[in-house]
N, C-alpha and C positions, 0 to 999 in steps of 0.2 A: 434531482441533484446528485442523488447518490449510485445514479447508474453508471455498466460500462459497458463500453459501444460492443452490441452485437453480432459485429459481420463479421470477425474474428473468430475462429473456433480455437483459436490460441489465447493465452493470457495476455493482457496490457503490453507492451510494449515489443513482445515477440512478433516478428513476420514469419519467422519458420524455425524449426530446430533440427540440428545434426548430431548425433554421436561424435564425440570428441575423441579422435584414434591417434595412437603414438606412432602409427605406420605415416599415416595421412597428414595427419597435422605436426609431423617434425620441423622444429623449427622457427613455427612459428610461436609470434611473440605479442604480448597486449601492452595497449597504449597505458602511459602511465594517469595522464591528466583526463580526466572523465568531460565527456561532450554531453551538457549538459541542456541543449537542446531537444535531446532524444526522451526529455520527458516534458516538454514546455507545452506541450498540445495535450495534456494529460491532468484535469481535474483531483484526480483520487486514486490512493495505490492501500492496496491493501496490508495492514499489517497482524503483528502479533500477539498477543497477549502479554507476552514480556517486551512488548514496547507502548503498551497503554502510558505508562508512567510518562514516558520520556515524549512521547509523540502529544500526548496532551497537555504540555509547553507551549505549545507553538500551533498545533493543530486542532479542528472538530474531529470529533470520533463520532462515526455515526454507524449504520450497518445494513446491510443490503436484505433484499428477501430470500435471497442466497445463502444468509447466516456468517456475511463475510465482514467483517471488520474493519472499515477504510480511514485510513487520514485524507482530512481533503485540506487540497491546494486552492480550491477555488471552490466556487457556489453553483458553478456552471461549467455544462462542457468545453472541452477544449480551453480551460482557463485556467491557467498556473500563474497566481499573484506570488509564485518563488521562483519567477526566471525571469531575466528582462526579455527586452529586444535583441541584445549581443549574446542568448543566452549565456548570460550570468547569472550565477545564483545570488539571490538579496536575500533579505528580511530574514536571516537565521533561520531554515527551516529546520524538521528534524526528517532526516532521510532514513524510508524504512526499508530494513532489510532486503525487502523485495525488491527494491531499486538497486539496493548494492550488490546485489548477486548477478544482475542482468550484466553480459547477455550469458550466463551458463544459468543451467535448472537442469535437477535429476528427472530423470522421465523413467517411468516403466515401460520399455523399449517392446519386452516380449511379455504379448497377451496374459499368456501361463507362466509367467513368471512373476513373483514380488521384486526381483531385484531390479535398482533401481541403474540408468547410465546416465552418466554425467554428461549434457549434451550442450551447445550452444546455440546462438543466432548466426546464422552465415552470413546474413544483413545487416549487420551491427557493423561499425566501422573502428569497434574497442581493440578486436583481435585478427589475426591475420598473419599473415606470409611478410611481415616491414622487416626496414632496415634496422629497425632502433625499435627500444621497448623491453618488455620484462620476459623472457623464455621462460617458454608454457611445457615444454618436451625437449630435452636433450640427451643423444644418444639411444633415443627409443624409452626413455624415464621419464616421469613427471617430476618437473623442478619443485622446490619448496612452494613456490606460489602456487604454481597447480595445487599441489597437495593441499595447501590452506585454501584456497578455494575451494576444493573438494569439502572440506570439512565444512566449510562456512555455508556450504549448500544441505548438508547432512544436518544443520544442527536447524536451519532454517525450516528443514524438513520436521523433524520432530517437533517444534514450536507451531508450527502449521496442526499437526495432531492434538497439541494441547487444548490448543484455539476451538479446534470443533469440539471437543469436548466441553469446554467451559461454555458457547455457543447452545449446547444442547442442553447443559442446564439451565442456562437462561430462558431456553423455551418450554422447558417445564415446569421451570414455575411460572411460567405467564409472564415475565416481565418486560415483555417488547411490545412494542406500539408503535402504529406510523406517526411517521413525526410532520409536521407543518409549519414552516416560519416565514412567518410576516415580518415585512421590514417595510415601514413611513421615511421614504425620503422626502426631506423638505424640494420642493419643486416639481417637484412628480406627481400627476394629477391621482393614479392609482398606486396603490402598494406592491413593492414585490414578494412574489410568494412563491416558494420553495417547498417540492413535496417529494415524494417516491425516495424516501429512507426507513427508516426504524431508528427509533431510541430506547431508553430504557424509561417505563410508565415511573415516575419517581413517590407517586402516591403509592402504587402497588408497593413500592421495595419495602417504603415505611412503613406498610402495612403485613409486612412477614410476620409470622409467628419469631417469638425468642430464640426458638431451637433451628429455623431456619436460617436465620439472620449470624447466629451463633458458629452453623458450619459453614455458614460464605465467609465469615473472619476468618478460622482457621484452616481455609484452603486455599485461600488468597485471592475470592472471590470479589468480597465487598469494595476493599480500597479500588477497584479496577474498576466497578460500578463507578464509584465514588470519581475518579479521573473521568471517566467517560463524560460523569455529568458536568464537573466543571472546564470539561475541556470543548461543550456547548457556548460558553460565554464567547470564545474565538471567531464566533460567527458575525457579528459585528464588523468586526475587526477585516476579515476576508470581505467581507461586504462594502466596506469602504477602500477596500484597494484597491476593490475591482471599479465600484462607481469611477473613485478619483482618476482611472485608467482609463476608463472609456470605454471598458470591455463588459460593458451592461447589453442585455437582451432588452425587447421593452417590457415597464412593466404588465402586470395582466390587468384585464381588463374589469 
């Protein structure tokens, strides 16, 4: 369930990246209204720690063997129960980060360097050389949108750093476990069942030491456990919108 497709050696929704150059790219400008198709074939997008709260509203939080953090849109690949047919967005999703940033991400360009360039999709259909749209570089400068974009990739970036570290406490105290969910649809002769993620073992947590449990309050560790696990109940919920759609696998045998 909680995997992402392989054949990519780029991230989710990237086909390629380019340096973003005020030489090269003068002029051009990015669409305002987001195509919202460009994620509809995309089950789960990873996010970040300072979006547990908001994202387990509306989404399961589960977590890869990766130690990656995913909202899912669905229970299955290629299955977004938050876009229709016309890709339109329904059901009030909560859009993480990672998708608002697409299609730029900082990349470390040069091997021996940390610093990082602000790069795009060249295949994305968001920005380009149009008539109409929001100027990304004028006069050889970066417009205020650039700029905040820039920012909004930098800040992305450090939230990303958070994440693995809060990640690597969870693995040291033990508290991940593959997870497994059964779901009895009425009519269906077997059950469906859903495996290859990680949760958080919730016996283990309540079984921390005091002084444990003590510094994941005051690091702002717990409550995000705490989100994660009630933002399992969601699963149902994805599970029947997918059933009532049509967009079921069969179940296993």
């Amino acid at each position: 369930m909680a995997s992402a497709p392989q054949n990519n050696p780029l991230p989710i929704l990237y086909k390629e990246l380019t340096p973003l150059s005020t030489q090269e790219h003068g002029g051009w400008k990015a669409h305002q209204a987001p195509d919202w198709g460009i994620i509809k074939g995309h089950h789960a997008f990873p996010i970040t720690v300072e979006e547990f709260i908001m994202a387990s509203q509306r989404h399961p939080i589960v977590f890869t063997d990766d130690d990656v953090p995913l909202a899912l849109f669905g229970l299955n690949e290629g299955v977004n129960v938050f876009i229709d047919d016309a890709n339109q967005m329904i059901n009030e999703p909560y859009l993480p980060a990672y998708v608002r940033r697409y299609p730029f991400m900082l990349v470390q360009v040069q091997p021996n360097s940390e610093e990082l360039t602000l790069c795009f999709d060249p295949q994305s259909n968001l920005i380009g050389d149009f008539e109409d749209g929001v100027p990304l570089i004028e006069n050889g400068e970066a417009t205020q949108p650039l700029k905040d974009t820039l920012a909004f990739c930098e800040s992305f970036q450090n939230s990303v750093g958070q994440t693995g570290q809060f990640m690597g406490e969870l693995k040291e105290l033990g508290l991940l476990m593959d997870g497994e969910i059964k779901i009895d649809q009425p009519g269906e002769p077997q059950p469906f069942i859903y495996r290859g993620f990680k949760i958080v073992d919730e016996a283990k947590l309540k079984d921390l030491r005091g002084d444990q449990l003590r510094k994941m309050m005051q690091n702002g560790m717990l409550p995000l456990l705490h989100a994660h696990l009630f933002s399992l109940t969601h699963i149902p919920v994805l599970f029947n919108r997918q059933y009532t759609s049509g967009a079921m696998p069969k179940a296993d045998g």
